[in-house]
Biopython code that builds the backbone (N, CA, C, O; Angstrom):
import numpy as np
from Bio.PDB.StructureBuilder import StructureBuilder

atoms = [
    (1, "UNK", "N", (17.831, 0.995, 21.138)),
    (1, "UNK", "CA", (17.778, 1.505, 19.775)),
    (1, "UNK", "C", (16.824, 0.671, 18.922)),
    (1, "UNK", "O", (15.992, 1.275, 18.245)),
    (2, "UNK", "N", (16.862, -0.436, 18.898)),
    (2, "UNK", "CA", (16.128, -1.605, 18.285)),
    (2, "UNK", "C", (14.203, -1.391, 18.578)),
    (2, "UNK", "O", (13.237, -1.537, 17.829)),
    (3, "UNK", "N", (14.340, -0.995, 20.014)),
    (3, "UNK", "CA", (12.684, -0.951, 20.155)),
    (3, "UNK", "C", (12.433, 0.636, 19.379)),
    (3, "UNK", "O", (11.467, 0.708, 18.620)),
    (4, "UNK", "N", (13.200, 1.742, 19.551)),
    (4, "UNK", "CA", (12.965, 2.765, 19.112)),
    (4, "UNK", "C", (12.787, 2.662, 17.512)),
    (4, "UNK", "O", (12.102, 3.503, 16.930)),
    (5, "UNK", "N", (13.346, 1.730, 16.895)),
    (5, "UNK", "CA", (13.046, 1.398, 15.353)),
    (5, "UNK", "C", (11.488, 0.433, 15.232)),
    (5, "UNK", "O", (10.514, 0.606, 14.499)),
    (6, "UNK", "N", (11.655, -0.190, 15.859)),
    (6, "UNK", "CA", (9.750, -1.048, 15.987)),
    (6, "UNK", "C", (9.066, 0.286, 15.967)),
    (6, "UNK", "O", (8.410, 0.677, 15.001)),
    (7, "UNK", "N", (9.251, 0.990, 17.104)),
    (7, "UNK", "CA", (8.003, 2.168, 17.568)),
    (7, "UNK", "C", (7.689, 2.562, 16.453)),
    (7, "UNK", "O", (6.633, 2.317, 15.870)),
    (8, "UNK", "N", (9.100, 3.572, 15.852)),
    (8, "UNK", "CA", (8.886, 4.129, 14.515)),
    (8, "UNK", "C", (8.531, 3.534, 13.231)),
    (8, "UNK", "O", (8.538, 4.247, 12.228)),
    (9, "UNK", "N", (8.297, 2.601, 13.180)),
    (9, "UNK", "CA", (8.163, 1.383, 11.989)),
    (9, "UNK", "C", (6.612, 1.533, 11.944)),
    (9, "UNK", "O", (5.904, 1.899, 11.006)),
    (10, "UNK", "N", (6.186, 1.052, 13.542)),
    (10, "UNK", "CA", (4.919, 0.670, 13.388)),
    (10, "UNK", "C", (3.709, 2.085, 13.986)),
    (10, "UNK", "O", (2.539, 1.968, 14.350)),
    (11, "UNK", "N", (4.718, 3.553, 13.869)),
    (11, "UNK", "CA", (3.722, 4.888, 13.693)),
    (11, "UNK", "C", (3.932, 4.965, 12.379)),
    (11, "UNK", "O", (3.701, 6.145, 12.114)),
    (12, "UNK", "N", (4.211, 4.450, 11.467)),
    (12, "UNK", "CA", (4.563, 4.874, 10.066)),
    (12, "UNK", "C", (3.515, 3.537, 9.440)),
    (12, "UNK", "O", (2.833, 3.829, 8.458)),
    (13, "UNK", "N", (3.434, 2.565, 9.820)),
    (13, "UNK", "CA", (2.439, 1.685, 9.067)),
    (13, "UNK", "C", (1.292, 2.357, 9.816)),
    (13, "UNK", "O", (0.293, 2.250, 9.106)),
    (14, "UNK", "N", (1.030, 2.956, 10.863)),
    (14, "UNK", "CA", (-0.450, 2.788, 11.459)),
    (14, "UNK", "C", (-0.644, 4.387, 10.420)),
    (14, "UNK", "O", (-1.653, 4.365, 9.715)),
    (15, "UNK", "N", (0.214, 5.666, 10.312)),
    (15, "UNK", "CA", (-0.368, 6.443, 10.264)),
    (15, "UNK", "C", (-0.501, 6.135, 8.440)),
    (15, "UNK", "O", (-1.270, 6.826, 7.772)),
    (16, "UNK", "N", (0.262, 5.141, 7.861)),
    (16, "UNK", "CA", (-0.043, 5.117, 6.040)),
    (16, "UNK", "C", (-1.519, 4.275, 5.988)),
    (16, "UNK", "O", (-2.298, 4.057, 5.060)),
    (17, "UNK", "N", (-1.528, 3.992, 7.092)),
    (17, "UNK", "CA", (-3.152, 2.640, 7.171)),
    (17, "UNK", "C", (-3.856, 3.565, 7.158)),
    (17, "UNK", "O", (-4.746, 3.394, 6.324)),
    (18, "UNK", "N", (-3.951, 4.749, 7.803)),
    (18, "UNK", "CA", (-4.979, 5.641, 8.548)),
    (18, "UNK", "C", (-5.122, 6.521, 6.877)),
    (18, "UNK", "O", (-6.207, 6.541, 6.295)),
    (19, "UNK", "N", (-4.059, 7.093, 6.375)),
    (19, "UNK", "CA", (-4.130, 7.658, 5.277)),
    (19, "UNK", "C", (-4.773, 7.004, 4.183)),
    (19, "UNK", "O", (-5.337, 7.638, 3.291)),
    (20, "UNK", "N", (-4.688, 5.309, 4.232)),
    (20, "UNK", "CA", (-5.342, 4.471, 3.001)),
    (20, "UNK", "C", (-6.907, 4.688, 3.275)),
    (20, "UNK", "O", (-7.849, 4.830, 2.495)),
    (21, "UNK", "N", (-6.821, 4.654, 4.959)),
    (21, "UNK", "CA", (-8.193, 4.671, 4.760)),
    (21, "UNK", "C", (-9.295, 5.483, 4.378)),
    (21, "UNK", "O", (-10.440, 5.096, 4.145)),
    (22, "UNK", "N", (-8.813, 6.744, 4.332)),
    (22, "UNK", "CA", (-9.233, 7.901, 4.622)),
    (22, "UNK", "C", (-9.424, 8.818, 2.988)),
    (22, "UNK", "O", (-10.141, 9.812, 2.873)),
    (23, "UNK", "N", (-8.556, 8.165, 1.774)),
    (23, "UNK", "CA", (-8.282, 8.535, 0.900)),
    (23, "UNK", "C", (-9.677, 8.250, 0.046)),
    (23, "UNK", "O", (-10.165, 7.196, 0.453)),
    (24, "UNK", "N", (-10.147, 8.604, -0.575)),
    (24, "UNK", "CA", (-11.258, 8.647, -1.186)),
    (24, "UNK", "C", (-11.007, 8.600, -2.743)),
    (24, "UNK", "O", (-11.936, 8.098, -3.375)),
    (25, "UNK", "N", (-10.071, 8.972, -3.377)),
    (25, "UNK", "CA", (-10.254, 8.801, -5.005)),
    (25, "UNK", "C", (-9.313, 7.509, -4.952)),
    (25, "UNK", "O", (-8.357, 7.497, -4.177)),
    (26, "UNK", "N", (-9.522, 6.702, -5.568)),
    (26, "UNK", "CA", (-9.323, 5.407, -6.210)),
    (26, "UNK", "C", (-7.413, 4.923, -6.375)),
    (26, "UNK", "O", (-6.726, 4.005, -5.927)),
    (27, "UNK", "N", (-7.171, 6.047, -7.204)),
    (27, "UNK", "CA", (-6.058, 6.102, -7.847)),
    (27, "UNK", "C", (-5.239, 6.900, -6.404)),
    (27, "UNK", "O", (-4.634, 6.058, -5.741)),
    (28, "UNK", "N", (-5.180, 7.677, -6.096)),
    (28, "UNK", "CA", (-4.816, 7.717, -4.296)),
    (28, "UNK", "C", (-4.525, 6.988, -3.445)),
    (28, "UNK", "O", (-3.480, 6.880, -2.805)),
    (29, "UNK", "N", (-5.840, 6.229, -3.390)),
    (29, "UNK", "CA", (-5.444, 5.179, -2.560)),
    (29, "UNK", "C", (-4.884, 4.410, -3.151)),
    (29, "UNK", "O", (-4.468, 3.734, -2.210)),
    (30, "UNK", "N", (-4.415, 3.813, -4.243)),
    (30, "UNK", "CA", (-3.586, 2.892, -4.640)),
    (30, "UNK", "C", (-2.181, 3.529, -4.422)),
    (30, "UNK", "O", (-1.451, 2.617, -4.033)),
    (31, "UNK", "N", (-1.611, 4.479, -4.488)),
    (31, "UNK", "CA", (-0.721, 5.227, -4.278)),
    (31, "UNK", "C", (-0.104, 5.041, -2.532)),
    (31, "UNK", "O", (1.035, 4.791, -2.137)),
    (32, "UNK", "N", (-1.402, 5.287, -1.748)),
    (32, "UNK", "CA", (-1.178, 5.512, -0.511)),
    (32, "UNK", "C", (-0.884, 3.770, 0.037)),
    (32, "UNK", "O", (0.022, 3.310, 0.733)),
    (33, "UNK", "N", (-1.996, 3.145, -0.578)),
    (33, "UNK", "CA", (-1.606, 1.194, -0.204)),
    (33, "UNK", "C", (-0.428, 0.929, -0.430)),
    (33, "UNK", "O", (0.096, -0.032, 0.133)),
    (34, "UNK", "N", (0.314, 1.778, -1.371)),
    (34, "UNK", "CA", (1.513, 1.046, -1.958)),
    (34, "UNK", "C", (2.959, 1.495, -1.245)),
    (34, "UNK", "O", (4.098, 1.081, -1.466)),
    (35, "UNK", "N", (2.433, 2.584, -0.225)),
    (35, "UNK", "CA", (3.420, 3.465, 0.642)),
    (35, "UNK", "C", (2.958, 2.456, 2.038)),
    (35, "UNK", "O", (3.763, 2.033, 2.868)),
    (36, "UNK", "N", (1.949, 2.285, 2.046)),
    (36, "UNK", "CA", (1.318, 1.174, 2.905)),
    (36, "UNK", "C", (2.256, -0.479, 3.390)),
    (36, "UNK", "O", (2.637, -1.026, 4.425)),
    (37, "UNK", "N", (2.279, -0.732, 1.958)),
    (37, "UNK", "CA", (2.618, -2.167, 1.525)),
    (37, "UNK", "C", (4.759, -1.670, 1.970)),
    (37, "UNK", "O", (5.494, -2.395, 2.639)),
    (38, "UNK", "N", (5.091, -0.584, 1.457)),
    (38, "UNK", "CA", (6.726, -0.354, 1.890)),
    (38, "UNK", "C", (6.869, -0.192, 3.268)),
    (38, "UNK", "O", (7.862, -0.597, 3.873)),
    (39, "UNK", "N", (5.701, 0.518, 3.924)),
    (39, "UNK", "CA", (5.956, 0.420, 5.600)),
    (39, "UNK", "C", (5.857, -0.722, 6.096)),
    (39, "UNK", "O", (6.487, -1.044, 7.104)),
    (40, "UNK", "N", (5.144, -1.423, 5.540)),
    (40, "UNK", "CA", (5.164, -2.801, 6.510)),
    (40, "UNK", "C", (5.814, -3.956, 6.228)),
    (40, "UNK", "O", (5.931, -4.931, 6.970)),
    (41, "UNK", "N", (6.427, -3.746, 4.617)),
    (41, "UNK", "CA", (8.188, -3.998, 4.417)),
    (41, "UNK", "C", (8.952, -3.117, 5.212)),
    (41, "UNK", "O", (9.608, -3.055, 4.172)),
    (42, "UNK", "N", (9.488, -2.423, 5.959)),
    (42, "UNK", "CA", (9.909, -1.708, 6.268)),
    (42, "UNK", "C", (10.322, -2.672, 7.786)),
    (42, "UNK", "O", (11.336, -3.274, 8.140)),
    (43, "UNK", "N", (8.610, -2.378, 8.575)),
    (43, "UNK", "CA", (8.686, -2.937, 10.175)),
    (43, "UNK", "C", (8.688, -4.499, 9.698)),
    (43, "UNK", "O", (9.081, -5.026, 10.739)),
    (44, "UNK", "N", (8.557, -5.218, 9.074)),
    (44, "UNK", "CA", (9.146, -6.736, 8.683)),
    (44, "UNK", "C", (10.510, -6.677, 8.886)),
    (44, "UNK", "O", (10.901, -7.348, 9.841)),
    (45, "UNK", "N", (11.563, -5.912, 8.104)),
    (45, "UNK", "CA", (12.373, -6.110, 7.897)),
    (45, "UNK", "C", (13.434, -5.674, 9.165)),
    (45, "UNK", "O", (14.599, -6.022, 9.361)),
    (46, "UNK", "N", (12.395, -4.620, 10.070)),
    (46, "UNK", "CA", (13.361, -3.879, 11.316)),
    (46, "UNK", "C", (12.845, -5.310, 12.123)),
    (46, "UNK", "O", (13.895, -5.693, 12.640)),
    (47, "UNK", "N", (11.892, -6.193, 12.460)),
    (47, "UNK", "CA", (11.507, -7.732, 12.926)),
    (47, "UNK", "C", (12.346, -8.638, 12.629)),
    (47, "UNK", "O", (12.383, -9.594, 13.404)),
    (48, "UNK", "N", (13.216, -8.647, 11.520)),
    (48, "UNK", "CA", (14.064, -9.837, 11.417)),
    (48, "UNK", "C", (13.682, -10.675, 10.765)),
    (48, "UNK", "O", (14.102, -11.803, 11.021)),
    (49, "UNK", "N", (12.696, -10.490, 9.609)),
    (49, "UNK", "CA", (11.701, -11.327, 9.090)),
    (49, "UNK", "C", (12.209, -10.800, 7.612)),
    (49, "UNK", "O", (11.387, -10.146, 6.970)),
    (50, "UNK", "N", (13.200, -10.981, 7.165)),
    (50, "UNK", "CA", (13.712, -10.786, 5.370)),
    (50, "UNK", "C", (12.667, -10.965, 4.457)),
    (50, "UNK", "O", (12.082, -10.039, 3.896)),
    (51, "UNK", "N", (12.331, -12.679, 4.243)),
    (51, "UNK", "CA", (11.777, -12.933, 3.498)),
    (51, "UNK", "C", (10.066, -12.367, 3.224)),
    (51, "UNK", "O", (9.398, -12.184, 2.206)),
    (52, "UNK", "N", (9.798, -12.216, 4.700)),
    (52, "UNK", "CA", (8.622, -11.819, 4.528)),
    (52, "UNK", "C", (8.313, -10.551, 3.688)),
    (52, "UNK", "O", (7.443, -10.449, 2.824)),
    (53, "UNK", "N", (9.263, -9.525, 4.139)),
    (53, "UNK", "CA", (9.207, -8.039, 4.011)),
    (53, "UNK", "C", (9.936, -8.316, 2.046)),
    (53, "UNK", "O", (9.136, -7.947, 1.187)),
    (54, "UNK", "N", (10.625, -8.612, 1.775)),
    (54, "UNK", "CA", (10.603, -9.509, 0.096)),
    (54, "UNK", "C", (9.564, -9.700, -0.016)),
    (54, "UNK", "O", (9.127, -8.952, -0.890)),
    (55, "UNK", "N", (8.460, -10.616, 0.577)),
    (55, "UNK", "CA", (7.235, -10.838, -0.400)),
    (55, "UNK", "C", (6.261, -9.805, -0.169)),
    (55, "UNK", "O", (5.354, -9.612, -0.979)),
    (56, "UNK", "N", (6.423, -8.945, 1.172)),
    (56, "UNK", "CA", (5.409, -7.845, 1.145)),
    (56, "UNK", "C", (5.772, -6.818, 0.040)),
    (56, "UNK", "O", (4.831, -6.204, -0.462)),
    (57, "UNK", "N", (6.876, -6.593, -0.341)),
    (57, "UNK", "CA", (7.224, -5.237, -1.213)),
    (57, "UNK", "C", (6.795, -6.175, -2.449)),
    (57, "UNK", "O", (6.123, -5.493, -3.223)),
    (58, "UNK", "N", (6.937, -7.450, -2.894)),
    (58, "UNK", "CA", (5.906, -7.560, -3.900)),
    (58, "UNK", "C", (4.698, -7.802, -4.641)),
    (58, "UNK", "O", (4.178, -7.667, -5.748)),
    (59, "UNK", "N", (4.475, -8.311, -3.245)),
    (59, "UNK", "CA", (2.843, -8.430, -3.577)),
    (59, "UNK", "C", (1.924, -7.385, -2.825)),
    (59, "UNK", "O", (0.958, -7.031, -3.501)),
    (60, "UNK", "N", (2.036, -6.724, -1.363)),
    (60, "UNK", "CA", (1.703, -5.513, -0.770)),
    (60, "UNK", "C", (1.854, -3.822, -1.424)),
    (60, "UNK", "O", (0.985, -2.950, -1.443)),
    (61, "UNK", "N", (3.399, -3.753, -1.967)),
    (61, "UNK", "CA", (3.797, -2.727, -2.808)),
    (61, "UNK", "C", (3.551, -2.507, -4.385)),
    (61, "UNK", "O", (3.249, -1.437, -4.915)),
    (62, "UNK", "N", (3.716, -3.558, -4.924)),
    (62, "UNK", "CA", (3.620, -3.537, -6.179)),
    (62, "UNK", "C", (2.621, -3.960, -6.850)),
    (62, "UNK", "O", (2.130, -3.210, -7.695)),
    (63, "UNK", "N", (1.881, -5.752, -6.552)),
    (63, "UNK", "CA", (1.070, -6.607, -7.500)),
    (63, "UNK", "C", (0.094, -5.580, -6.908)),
    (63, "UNK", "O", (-0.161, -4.623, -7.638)),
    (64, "UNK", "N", (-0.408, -5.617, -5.880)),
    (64, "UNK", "CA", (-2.120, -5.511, -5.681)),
    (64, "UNK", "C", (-2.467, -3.645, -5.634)),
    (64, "UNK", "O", (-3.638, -3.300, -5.790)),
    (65, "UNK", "N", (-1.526, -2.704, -5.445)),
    (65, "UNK", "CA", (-1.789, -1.606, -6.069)),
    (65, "UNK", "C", (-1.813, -1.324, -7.562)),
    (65, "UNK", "O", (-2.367, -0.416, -8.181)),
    (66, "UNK", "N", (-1.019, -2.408, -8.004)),
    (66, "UNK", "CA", (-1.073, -2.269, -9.578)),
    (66, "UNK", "C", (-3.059, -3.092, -10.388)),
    (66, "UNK", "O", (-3.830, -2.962, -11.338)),
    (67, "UNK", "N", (-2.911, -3.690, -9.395)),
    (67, "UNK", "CA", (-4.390, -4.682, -9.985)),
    (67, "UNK", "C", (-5.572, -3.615, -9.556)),
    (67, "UNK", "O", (-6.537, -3.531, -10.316)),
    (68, "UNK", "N", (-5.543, -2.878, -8.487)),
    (68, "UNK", "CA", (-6.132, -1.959, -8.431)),
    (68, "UNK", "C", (-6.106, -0.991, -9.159)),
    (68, "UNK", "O", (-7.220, -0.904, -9.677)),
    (69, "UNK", "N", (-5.386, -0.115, -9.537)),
    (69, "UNK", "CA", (-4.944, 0.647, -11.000)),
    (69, "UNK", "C", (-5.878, 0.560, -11.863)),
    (69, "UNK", "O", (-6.949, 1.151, -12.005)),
    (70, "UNK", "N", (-5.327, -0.280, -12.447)),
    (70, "UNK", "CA", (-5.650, -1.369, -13.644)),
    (70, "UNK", "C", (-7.367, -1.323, -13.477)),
    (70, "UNK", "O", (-7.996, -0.603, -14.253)),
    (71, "UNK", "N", (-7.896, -1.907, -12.714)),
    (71, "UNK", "CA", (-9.072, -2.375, -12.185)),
    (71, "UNK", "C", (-10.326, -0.585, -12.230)),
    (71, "UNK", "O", (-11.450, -0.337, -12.664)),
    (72, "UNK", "N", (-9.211, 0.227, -11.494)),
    (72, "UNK", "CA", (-10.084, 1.313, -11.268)),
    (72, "UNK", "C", (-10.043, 2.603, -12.969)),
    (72, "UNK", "O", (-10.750, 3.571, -13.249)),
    (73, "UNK", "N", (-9.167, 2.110, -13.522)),
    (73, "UNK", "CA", (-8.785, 2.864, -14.899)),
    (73, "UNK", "C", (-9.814, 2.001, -15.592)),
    (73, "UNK", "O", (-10.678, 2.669, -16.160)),
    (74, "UNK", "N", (-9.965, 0.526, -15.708)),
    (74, "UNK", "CA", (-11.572, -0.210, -16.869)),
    (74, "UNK", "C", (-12.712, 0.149, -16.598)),
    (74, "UNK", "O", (-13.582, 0.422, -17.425)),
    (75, "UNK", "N", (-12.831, 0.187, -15.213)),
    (75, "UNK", "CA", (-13.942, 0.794, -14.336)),
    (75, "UNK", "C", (-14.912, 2.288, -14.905)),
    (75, "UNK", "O", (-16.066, 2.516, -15.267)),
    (76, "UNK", "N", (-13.546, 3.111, -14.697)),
    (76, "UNK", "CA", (-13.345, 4.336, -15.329)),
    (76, "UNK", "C", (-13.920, 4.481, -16.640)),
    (76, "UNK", "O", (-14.919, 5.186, -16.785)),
    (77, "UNK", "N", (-13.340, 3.832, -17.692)),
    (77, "UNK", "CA", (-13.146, 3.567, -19.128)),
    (77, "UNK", "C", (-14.666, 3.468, -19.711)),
    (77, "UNK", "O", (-15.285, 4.340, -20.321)),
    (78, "UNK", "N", (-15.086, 2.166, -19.350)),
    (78, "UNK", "CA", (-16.644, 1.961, -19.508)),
    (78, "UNK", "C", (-17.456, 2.752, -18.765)),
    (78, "UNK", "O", (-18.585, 2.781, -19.256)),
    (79, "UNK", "N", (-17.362, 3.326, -17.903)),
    (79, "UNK", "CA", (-18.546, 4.572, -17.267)),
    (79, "UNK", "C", (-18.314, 5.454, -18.717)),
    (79, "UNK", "O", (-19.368, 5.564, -19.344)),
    (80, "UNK", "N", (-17.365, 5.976, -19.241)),
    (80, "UNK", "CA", (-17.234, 6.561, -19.918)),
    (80, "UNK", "C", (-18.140, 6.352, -21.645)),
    (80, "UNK", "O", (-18.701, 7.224, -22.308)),
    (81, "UNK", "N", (-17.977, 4.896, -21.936)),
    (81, "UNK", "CA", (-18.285, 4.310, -22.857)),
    (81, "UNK", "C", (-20.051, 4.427, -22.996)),
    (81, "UNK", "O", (-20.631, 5.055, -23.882)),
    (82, "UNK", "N", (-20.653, 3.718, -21.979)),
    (82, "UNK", "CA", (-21.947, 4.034, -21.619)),
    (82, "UNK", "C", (-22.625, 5.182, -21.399)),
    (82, "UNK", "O", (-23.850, 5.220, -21.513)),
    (83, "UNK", "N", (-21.914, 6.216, -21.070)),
    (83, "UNK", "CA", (-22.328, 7.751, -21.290)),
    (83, "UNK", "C", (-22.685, 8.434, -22.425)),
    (83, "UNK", "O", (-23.434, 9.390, -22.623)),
    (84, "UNK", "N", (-21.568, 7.321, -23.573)),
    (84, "UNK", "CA", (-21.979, 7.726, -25.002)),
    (84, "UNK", "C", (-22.473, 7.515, -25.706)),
    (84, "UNK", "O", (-22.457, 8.230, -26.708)),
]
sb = StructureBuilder()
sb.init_structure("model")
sb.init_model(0)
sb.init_chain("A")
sb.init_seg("    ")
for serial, (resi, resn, name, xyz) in enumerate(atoms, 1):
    if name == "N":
        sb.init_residue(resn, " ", resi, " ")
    sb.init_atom(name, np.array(xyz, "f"), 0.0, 1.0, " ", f" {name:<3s}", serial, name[0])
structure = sb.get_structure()
């Protein structure tokens, strides 16, 4: 049962990797990294590895899709600014 939870852990990080990669608008892929960053909290946590899968859901799930956000919305903002 235990390996059948790895397997499934780690077709669910490979196929959200495959989706990050593949995603093309900005704000998407931050969306998809951040489903990214919970799968691999996910297979951490089916590993036996607590703490790790704790710091992946906050810095994998949350900080660095949010800095991306953030990052791709100023980005955004000033293309806008300079147009005018």
């Amino acid at each position: 049962m235990a390996d059948a939870l790895v397997v499934l852990s780690l077709v669910l990080v490979a196929g959200s990797a495959t989706a990050a990669v593949l995603t093309r608008d900005p704000v998407r892929q931050c969306l998809v990294l951040s489903l990214l960053g919970l799968a691999l909290a996910v297979l951490f946590t089916v590993l036996q590895a607590p703490d790790v899968a704790l710091s992946q859901v906050a810095v994998g799930a949350a900080l660095t899709p949010l800095l991306i956000l953030l990052t791709a919305r100023k980005v955004r903002r000033r293309g806008r600014d300079r147009a005018e």
